[in-house]
mmCIF file of the N, C-alpha and C atoms, coordinates in Angstrom:
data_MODEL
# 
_entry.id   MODEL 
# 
loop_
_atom_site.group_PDB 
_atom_site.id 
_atom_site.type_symbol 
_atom_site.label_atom_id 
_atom_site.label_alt_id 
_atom_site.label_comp_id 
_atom_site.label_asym_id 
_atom_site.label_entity_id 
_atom_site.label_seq_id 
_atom_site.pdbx_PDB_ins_code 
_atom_site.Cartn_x 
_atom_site.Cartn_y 
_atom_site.Cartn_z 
_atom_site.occupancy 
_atom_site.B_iso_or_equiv 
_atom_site.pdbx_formal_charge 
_atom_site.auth_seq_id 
_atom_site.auth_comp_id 
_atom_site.auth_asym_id 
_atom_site.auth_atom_id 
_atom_site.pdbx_PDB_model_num 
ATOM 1   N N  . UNK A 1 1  ? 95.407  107.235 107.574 1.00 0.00 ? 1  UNK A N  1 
ATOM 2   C CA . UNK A 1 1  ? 96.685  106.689 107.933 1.00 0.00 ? 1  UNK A CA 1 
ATOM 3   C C  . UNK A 1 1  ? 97.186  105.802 106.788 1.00 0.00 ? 1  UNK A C  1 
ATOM 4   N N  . UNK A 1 2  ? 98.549  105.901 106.785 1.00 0.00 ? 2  UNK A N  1 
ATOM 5   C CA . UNK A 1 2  ? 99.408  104.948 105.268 1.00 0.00 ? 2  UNK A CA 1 
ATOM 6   C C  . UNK A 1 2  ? 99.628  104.158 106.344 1.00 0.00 ? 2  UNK A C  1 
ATOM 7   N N  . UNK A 1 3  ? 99.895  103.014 105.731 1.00 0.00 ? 3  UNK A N  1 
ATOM 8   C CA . UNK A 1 3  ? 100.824 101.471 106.250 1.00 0.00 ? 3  UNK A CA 1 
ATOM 9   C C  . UNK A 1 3  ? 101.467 101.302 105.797 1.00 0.00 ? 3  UNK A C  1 
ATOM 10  N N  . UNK A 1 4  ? 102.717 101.371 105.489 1.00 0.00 ? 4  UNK A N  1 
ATOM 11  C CA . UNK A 1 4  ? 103.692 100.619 104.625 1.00 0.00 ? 4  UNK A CA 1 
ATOM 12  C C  . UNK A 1 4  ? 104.095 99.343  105.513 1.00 0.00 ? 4  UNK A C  1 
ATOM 13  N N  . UNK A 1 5  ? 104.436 98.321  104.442 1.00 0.00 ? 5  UNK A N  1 
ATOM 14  C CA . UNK A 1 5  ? 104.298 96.955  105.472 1.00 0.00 ? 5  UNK A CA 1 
ATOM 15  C C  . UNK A 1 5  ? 105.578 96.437  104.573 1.00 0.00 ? 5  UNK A C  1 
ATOM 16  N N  . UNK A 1 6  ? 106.747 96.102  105.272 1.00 0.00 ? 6  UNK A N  1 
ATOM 17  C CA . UNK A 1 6  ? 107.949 95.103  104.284 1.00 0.00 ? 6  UNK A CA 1 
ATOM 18  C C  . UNK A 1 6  ? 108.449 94.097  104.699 1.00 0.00 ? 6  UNK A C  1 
ATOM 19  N N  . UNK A 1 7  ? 108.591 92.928  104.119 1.00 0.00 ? 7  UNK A N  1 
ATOM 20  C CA . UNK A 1 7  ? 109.021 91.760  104.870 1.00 0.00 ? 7  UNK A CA 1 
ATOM 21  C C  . UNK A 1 7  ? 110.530 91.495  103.803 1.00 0.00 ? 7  UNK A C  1 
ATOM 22  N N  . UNK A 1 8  ? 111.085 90.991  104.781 1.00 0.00 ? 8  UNK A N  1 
ATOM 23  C CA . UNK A 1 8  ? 112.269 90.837  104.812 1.00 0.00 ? 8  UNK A CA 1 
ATOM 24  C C  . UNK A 1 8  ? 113.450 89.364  105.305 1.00 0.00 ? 8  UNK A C  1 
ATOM 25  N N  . UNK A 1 9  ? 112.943 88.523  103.808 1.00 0.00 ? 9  UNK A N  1 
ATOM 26  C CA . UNK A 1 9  ? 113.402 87.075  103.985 1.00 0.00 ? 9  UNK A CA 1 
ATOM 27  C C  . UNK A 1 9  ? 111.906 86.292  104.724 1.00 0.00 ? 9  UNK A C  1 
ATOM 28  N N  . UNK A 1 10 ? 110.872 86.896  104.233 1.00 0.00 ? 10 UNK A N  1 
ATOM 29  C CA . UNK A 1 10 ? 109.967 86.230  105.243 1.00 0.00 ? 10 UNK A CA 1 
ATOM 30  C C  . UNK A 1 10 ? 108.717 86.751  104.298 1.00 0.00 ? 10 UNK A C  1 
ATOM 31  N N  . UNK A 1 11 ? 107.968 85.244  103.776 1.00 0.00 ? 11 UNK A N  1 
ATOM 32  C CA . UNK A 1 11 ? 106.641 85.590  102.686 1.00 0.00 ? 11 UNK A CA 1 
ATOM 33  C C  . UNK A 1 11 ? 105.449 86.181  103.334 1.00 0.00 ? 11 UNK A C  1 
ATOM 34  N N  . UNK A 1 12 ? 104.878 87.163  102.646 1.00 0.00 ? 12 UNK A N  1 
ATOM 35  C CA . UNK A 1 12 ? 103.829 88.013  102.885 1.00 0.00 ? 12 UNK A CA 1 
ATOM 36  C C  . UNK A 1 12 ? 102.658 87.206  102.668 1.00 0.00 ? 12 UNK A C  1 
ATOM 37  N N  . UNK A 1 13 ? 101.882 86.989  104.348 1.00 0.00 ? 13 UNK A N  1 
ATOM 38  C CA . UNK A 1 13 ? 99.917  85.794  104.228 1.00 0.00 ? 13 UNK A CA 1 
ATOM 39  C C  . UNK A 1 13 ? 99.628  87.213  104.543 1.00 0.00 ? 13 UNK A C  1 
ATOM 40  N N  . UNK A 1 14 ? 98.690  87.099  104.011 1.00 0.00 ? 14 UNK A N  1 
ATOM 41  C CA . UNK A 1 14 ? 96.925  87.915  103.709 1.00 0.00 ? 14 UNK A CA 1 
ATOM 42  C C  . UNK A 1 14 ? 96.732  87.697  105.586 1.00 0.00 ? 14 UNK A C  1 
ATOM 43  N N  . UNK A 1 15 ? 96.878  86.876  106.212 1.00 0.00 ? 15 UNK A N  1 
ATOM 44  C CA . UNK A 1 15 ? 96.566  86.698  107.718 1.00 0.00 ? 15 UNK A CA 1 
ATOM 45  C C  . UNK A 1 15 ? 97.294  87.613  108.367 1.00 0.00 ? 15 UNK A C  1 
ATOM 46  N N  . UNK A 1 16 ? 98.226  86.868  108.111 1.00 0.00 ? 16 UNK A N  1 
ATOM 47  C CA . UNK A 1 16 ? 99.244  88.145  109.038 1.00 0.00 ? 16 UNK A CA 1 
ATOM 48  C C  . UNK A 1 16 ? 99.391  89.318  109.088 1.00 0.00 ? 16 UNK A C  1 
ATOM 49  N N  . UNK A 1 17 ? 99.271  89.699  107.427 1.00 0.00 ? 17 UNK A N  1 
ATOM 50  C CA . UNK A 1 17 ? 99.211  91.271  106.921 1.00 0.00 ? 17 UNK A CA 1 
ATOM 51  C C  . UNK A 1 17 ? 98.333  91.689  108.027 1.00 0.00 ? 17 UNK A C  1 
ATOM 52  N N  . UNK A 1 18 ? 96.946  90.974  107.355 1.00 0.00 ? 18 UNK A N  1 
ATOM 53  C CA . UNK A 1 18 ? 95.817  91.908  108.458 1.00 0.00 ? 18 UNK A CA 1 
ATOM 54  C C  . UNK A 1 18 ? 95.740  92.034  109.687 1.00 0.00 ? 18 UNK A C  1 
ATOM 55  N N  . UNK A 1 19 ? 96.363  90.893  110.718 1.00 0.00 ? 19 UNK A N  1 
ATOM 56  C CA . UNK A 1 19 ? 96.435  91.210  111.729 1.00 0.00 ? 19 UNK A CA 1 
ATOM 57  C C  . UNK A 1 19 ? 97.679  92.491  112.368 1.00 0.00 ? 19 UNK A C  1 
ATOM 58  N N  . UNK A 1 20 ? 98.523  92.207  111.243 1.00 0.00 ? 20 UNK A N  1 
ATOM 59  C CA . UNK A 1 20 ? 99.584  93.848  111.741 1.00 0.00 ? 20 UNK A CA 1 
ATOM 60  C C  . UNK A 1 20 ? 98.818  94.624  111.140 1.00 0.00 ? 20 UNK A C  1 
ATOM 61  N N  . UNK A 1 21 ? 97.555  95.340  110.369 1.00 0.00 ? 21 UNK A N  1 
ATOM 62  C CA . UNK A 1 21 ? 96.897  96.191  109.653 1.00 0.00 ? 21 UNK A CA 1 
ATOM 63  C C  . UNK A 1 21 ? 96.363  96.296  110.839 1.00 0.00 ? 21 UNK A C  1 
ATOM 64  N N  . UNK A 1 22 ? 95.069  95.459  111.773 1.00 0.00 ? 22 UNK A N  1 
ATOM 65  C CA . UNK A 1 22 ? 94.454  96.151  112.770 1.00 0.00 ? 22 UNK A CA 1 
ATOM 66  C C  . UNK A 1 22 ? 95.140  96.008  114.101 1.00 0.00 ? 22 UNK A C  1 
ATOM 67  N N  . UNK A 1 23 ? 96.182  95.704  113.808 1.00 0.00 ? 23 UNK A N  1 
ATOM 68  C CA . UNK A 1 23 ? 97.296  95.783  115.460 1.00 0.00 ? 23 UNK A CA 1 
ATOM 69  C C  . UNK A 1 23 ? 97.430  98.047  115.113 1.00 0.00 ? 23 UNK A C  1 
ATOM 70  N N  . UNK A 1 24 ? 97.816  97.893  114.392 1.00 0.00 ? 24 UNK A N  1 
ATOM 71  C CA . UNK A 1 24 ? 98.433  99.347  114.147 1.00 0.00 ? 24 UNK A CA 1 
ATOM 72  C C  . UNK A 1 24 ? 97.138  100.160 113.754 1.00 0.00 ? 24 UNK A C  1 
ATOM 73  N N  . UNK A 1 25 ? 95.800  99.948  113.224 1.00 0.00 ? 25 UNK A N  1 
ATOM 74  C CA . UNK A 1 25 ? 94.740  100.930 113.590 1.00 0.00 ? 25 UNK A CA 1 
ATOM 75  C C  . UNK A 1 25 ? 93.979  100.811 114.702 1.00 0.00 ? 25 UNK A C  1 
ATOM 76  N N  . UNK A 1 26 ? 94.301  100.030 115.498 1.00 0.00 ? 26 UNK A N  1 
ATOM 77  C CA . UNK A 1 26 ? 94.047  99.953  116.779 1.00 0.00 ? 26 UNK A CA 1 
ATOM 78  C C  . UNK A 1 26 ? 94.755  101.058 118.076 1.00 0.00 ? 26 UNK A C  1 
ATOM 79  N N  . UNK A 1 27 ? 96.248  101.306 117.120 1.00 0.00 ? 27 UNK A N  1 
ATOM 80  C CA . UNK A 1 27 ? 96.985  102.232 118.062 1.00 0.00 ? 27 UNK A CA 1 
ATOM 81  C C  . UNK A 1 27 ? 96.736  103.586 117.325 1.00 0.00 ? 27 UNK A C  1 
ATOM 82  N N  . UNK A 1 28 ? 95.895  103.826 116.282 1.00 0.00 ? 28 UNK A N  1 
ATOM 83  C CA . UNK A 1 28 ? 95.669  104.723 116.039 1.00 0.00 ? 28 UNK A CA 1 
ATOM 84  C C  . UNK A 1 28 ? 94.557  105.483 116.194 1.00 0.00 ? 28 UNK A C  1 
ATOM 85  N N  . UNK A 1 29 ? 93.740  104.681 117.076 1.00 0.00 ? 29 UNK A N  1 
ATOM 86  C CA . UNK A 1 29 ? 93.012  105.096 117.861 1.00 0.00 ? 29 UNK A CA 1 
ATOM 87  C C  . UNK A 1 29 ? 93.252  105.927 119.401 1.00 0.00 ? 29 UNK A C  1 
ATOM 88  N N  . UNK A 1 30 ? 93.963  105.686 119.547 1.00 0.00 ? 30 UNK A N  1 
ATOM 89  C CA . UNK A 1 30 ? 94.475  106.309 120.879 1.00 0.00 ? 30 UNK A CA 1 
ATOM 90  C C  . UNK A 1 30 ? 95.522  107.669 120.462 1.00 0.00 ? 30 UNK A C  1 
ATOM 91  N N  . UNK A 1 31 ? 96.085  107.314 119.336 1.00 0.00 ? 31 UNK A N  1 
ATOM 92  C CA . UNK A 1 31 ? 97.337  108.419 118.902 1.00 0.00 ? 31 UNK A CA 1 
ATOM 93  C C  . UNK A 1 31 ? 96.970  108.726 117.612 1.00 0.00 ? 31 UNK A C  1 
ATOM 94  N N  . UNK A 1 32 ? 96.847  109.722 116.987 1.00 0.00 ? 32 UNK A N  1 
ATOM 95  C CA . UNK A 1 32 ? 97.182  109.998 115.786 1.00 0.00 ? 32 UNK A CA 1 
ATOM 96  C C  . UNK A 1 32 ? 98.122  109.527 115.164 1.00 0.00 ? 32 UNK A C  1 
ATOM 97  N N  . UNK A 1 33 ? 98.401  108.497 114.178 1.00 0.00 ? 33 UNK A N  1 
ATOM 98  C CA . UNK A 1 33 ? 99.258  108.425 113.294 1.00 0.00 ? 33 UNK A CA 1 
ATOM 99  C C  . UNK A 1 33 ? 98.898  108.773 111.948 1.00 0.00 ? 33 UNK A C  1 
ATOM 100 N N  . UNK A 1 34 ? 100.164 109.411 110.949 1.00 0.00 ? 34 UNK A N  1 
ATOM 101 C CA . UNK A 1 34 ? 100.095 109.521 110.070 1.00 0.00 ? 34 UNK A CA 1 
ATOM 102 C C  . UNK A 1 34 ? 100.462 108.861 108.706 1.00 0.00 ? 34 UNK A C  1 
ATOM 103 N N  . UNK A 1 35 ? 101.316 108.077 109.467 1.00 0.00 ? 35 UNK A N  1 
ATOM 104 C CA . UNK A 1 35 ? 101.926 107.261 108.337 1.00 0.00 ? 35 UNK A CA 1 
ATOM 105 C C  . UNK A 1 35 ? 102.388 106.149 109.287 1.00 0.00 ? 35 UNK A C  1 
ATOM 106 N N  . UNK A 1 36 ? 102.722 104.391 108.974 1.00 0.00 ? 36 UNK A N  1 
ATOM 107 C CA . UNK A 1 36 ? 103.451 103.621 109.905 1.00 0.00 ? 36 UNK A CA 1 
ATOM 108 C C  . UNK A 1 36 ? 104.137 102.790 108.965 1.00 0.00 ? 36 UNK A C  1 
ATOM 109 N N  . UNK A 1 37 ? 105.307 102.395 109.500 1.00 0.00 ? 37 UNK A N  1 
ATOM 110 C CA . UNK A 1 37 ? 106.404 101.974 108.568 1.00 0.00 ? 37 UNK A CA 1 
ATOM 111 C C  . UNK A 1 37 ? 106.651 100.881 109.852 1.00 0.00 ? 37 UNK A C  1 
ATOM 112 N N  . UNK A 1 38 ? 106.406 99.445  108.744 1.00 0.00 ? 38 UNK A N  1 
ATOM 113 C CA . UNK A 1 38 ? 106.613 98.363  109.398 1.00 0.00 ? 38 UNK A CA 1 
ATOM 114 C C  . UNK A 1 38 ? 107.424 97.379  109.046 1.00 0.00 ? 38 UNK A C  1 
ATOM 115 N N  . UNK A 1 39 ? 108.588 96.720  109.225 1.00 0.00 ? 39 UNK A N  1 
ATOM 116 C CA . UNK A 1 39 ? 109.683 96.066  108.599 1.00 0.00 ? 39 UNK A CA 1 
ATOM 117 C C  . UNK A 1 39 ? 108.998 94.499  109.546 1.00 0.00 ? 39 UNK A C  1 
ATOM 118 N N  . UNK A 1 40 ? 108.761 93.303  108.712 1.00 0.00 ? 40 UNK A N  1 
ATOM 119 C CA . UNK A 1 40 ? 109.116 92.078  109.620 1.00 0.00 ? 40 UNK A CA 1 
ATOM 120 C C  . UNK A 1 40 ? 110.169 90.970  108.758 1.00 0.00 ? 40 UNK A C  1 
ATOM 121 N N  . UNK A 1 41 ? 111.462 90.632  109.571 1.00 0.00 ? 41 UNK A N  1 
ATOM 122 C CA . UNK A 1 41 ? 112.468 89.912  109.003 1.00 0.00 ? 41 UNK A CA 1 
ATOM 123 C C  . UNK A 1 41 ? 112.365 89.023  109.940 1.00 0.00 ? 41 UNK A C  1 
ATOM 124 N N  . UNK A 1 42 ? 112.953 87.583  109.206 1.00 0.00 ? 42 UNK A N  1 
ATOM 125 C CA . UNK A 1 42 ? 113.484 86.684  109.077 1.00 0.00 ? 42 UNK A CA 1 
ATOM 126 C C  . UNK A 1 42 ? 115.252 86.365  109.437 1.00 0.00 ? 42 UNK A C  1 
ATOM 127 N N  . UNK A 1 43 ? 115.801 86.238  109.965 1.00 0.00 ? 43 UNK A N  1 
ATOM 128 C CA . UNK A 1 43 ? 117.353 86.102  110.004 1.00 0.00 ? 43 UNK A CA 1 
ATOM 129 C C  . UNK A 1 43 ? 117.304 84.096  110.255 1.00 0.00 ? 43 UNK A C  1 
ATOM 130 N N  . UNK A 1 44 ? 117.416 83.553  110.013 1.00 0.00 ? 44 UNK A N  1 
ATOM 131 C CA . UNK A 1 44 ? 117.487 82.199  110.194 1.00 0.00 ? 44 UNK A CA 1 
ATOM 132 C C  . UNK A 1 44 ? 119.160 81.823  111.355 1.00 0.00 ? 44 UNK A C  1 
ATOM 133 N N  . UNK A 1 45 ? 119.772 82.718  110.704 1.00 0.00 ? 45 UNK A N  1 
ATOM 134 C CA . UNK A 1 45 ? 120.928 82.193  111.405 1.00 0.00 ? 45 UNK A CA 1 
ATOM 135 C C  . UNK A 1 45 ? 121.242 83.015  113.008 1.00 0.00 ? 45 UNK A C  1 
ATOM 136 N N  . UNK A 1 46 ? 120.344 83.982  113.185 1.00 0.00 ? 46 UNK A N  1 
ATOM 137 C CA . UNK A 1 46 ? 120.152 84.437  114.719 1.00 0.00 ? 46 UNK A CA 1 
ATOM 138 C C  . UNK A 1 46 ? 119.502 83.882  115.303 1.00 0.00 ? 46 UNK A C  1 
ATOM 139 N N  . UNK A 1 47 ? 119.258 83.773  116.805 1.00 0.00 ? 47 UNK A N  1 
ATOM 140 C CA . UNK A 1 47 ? 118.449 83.663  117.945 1.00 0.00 ? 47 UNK A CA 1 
ATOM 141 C C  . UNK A 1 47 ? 118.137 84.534  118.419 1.00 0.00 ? 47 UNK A C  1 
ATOM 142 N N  . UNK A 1 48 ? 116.736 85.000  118.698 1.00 0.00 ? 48 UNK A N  1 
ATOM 143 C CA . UNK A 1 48 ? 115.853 84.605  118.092 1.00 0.00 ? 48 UNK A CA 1 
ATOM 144 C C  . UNK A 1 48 ? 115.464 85.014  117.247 1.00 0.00 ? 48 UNK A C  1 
ATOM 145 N N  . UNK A 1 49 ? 115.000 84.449  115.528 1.00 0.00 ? 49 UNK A N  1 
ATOM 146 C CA . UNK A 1 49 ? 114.808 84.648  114.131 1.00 0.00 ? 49 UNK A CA 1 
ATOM 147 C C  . UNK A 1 49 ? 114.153 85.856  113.915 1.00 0.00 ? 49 UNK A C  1 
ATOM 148 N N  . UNK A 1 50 ? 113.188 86.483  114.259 1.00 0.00 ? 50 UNK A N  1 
ATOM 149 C CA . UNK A 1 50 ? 112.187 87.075  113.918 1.00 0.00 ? 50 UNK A CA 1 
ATOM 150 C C  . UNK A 1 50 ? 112.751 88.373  114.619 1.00 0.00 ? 50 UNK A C  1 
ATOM 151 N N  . UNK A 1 51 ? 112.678 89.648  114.107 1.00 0.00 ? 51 UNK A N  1 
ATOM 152 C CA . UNK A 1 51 ? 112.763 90.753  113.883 1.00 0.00 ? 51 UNK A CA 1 
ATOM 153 C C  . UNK A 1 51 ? 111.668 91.957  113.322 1.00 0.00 ? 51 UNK A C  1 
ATOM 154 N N  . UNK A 1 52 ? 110.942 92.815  114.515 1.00 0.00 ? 52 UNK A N  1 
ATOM 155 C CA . UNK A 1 52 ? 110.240 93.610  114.168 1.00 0.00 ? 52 UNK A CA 1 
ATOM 156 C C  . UNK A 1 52 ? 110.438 94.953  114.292 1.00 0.00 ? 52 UNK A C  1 
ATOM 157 N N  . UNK A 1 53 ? 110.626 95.920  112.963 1.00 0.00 ? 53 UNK A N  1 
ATOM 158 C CA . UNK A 1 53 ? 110.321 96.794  113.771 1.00 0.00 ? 53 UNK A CA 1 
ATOM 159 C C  . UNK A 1 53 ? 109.757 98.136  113.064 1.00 0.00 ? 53 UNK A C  1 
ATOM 160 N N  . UNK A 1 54 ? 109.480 98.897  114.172 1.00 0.00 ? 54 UNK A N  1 
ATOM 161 C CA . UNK A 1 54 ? 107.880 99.990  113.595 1.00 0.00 ? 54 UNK A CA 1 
ATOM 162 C C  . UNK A 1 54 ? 108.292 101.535 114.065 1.00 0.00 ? 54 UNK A C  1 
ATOM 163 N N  . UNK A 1 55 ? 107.770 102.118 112.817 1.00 0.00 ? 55 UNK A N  1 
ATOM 164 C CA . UNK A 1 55 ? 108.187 103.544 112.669 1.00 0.00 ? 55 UNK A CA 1 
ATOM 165 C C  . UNK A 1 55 ? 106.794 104.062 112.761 1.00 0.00 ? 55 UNK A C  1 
ATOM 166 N N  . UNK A 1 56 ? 106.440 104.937 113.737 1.00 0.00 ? 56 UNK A N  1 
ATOM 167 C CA . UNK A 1 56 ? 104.973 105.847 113.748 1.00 0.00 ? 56 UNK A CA 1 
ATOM 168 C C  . UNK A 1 56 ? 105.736 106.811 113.264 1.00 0.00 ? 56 UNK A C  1 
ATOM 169 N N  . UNK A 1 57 ? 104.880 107.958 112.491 1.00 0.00 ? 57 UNK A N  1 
ATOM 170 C CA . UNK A 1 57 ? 105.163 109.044 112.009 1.00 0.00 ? 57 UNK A CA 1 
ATOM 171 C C  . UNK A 1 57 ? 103.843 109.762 112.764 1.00 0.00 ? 57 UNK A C  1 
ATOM 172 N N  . UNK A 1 58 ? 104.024 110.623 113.498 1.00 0.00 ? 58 UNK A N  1 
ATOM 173 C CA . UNK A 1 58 ? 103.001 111.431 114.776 1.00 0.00 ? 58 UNK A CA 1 
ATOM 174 C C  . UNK A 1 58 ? 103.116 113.025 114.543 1.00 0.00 ? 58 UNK A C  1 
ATOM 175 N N  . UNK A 1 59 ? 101.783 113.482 114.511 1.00 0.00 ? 59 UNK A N  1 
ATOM 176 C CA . UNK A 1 59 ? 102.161 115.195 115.108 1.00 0.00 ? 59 UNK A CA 1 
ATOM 177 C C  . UNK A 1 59 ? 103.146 115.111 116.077 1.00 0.00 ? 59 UNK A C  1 
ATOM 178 N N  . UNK A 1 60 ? 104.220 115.727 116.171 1.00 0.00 ? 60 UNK A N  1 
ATOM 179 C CA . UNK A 1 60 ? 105.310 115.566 117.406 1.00 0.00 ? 60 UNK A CA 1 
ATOM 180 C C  . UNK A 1 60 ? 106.225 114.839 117.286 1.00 0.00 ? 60 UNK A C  1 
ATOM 181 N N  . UNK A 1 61 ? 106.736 114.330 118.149 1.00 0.00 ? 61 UNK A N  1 
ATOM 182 C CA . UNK A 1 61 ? 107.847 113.154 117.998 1.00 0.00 ? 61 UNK A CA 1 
ATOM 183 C C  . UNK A 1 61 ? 107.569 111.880 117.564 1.00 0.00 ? 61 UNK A C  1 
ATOM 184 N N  . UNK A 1 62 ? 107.938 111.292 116.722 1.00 0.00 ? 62 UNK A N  1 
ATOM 185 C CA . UNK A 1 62 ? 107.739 109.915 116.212 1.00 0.00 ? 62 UNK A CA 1 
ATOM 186 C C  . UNK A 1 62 ? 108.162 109.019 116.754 1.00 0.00 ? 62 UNK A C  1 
ATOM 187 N N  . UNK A 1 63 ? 107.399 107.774 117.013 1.00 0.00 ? 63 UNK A N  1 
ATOM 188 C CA . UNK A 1 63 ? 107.859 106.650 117.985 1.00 0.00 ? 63 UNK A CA 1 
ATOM 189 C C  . UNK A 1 63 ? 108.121 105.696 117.066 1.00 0.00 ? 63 UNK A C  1 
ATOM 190 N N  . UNK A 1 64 ? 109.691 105.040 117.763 1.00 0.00 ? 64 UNK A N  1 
ATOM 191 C CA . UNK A 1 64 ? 110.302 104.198 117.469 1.00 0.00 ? 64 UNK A CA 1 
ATOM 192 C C  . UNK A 1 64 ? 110.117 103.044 117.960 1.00 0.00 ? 64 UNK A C  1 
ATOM 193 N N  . UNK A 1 65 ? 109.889 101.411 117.546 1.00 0.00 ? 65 UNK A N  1 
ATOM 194 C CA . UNK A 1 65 ? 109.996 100.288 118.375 1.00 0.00 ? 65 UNK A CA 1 
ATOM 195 C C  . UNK A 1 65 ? 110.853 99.351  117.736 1.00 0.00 ? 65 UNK A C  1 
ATOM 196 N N  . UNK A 1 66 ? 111.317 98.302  118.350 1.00 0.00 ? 66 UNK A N  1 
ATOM 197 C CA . UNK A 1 66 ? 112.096 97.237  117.548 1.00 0.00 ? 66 UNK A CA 1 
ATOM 198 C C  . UNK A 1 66 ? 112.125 96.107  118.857 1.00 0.00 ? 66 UNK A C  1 
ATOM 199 N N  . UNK A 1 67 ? 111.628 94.791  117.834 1.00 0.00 ? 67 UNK A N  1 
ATOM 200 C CA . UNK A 1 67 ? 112.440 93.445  119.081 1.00 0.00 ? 67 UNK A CA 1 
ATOM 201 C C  . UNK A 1 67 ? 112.168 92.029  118.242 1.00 0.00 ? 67 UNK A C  1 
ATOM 202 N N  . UNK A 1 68 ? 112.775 91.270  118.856 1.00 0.00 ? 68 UNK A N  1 
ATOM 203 C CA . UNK A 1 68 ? 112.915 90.441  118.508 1.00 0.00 ? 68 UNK A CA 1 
ATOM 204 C C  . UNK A 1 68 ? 112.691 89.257  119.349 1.00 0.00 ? 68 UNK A C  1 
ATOM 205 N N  . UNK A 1 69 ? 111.824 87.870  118.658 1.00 0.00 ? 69 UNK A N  1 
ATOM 206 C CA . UNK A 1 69 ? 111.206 86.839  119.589 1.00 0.00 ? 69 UNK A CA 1 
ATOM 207 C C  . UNK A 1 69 ? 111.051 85.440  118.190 1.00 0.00 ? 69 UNK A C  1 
ATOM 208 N N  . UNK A 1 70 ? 111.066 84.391  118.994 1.00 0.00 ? 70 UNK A N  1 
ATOM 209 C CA . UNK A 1 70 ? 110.762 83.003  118.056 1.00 0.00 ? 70 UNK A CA 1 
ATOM 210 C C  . UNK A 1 70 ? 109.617 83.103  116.981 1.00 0.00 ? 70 UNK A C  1 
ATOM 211 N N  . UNK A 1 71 ? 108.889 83.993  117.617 1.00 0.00 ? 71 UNK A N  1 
ATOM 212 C CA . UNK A 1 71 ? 107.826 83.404  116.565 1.00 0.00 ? 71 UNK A CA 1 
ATOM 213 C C  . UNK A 1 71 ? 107.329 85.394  115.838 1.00 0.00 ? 71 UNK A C  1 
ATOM 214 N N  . UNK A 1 72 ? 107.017 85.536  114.917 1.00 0.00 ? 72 UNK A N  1 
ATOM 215 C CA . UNK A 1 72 ? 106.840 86.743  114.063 1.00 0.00 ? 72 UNK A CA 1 
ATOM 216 C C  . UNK A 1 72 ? 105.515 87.733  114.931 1.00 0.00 ? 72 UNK A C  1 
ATOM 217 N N  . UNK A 1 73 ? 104.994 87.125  115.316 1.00 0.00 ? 73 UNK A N  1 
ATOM 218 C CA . UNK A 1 73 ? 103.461 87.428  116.105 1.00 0.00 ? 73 UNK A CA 1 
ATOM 219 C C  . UNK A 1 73 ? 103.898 87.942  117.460 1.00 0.00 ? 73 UNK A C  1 
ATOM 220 N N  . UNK A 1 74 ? 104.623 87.242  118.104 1.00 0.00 ? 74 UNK A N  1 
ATOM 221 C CA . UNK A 1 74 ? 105.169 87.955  119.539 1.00 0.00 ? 74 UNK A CA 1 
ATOM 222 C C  . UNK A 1 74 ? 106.368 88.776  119.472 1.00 0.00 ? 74 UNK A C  1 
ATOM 223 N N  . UNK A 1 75 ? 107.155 88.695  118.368 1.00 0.00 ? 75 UNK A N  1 
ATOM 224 C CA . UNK A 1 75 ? 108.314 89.847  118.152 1.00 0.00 ? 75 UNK A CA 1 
ATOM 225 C C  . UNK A 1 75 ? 107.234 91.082  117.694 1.00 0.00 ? 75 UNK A C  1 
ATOM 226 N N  . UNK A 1 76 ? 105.988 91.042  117.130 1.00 0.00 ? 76 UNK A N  1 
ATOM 227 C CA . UNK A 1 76 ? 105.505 92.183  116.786 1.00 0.00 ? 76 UNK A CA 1 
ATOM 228 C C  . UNK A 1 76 ? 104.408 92.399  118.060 1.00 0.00 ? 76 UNK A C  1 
ATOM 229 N N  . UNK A 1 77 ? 104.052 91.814  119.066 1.00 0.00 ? 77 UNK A N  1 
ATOM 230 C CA . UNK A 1 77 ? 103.262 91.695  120.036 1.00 0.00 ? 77 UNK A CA 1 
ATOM 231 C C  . UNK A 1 77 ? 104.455 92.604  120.806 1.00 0.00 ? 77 UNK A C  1 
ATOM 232 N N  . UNK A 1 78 ? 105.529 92.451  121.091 1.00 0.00 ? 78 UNK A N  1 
ATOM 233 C CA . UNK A 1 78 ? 106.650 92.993  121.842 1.00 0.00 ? 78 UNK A CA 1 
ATOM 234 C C  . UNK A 1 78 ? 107.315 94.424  121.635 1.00 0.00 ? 78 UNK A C  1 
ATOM 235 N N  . UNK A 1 79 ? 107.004 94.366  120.273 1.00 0.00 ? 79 UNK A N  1 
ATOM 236 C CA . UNK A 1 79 ? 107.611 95.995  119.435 1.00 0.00 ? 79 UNK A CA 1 
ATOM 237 C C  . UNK A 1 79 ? 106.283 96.804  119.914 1.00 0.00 ? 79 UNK A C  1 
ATOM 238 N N  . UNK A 1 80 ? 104.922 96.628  120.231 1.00 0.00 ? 80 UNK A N  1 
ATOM 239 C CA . UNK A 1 80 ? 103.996 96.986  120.138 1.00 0.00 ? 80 UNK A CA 1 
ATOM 240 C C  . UNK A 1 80 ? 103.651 97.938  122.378 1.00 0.00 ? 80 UNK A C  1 
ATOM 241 N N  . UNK A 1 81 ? 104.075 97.124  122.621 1.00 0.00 ? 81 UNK A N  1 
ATOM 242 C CA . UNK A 1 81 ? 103.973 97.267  124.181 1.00 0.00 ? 81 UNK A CA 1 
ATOM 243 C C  . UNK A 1 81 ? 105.712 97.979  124.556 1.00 0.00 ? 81 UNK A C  1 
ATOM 244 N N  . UNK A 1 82 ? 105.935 98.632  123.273 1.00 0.00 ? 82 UNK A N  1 
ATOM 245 C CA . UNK A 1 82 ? 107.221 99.975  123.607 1.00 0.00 ? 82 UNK A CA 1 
ATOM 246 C C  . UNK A 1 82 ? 106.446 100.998 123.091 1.00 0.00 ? 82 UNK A C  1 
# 
């Protein structure tokens, strides 16, 4: 499986990376993925700031998620449980 991982107005920790690294081989345990395309932004001037969202690339139809929450960890906790 590829990861592509991009942040967007929002600095890239070695922590966080890894915890979206085994959030998403964790779901690739259950599903085949082939590739996952992960955007996390920053908007300062929205409510609420944080913006996630995740592209599976799957044998079949590819699943889409996106949401948004205060803190970067539960907007991607939230994209994750679509």
């Amino acid at each position: 499986m590829r990861i592509n991982l991009q942040h967007r107005n929002l600095r890239s920790r070695d922590g966080l990376d890894r915890w979206v690294e085994e959030q998403i081989l964790a779901l690739g345990e259950a599903r085949q993925i082939d590739e996952a395309n992960v955007r996390l932004e920053c908007r300062p001037e929205s409510s609420p700031p944080f913006a996630v969202h995740i592209h599976l690339l799957t044998p079949g139809p590819d699943l889409f998620a996106e949401s948004r929450d205060h803190t970067i960890r539960a907007a991607f906790a939230k994209a994750l449980t679509q």
